[in-house]
C-alpha positions in Angstrom: 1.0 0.3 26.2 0.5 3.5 24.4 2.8 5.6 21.8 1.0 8.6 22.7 2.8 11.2 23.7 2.2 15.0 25.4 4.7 17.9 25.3 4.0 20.8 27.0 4.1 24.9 25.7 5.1 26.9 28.6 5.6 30.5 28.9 8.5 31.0 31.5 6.5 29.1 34.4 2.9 29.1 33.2 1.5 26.3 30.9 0.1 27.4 27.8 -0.6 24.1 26.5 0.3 21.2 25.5 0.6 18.8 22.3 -0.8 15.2 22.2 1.8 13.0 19.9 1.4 9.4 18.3 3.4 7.4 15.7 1.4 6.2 13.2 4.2 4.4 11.8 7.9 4.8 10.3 7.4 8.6 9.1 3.9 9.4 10.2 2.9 11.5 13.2 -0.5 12.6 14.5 -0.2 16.1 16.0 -3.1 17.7 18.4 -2.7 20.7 20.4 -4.7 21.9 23.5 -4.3 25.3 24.5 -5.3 27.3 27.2 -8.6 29.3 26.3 -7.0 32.7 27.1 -4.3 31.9 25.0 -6.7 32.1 21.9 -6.7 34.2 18.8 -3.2 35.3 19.6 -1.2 33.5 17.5 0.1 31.0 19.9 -0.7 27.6 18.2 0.5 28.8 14.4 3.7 30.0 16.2 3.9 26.6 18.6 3.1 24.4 15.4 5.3 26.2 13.2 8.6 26.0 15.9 7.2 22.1 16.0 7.2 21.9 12.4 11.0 23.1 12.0 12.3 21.4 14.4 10.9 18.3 13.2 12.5 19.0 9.9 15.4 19.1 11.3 15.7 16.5 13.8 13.4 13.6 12.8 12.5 11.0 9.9 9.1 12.0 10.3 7.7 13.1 6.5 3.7 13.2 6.8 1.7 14.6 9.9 -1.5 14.3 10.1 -4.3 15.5 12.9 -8.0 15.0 13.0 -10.2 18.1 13.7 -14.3 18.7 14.2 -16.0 19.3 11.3 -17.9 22.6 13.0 -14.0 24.1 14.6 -13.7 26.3 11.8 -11.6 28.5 13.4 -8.7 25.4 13.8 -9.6 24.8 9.7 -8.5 28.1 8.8 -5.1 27.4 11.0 -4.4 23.8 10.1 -5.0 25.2 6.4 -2.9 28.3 7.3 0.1 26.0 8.3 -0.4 23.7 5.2 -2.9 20.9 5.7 -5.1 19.9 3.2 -8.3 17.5 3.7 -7.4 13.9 2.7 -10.6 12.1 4.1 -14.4 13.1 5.5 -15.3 11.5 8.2 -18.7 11.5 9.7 -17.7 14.2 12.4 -14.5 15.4 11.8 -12.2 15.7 8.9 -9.0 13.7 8.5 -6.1 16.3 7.6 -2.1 15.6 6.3 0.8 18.3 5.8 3.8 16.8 4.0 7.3 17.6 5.9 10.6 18.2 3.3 13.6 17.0 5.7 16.0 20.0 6.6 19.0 18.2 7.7 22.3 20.2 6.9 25.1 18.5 6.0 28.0 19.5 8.5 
């Protein structure tokens, strides 16, 4: 059994992409996202991971994310950095990364 799970960005009926989820544990999530190659440089993923973000602020327990990415992928450093991760471990091809979620639960 796996706790991985994929949720997919569409754009009316066209797939844009899609995001590969897994539970580390209690309040830790691993995050990817694959998009479709003529979907780069426009700004899709920041805007996808930054609706992601809020509305896991808002409707989880989930406080630390983290995703993995290629050590030579410099353009997803300069996003992942962009939205807030920071490097928390080297690893021989790819870089470990974490962003720290503040909950945003109103109080009705």
């Amino acid at each position: 059994m796996t706790n991985q799970v994929y949720l997919g960005i569409f754009n009316y009926n066209s797939m844009m992409g899609y995001f590969r989820l897994k539970r580390i544990d209690l309040i830790t999530l691993e995050v990817g996202l694959d998009l479709c190659k003529n979907y780069f440089g426009k700004g899709v993923a920041f805007f996808a991971y930054q609706f992601f973000f809020d509305w896991l602020q808002s409707n989880s327990e989930i406080l630390i994310l983290q995703l993995r990415v290629l050590r030579h992928n410099q353009r997803a450093m300069r996003l992942y950095e962009k939205l807030g991760f920071v490097v928390v471990e080297e690893l021989p091809d790819d870089y470990l990364m974490k962003k720290l979620l503040i909950p945003n639960k109103s109080e009705a």
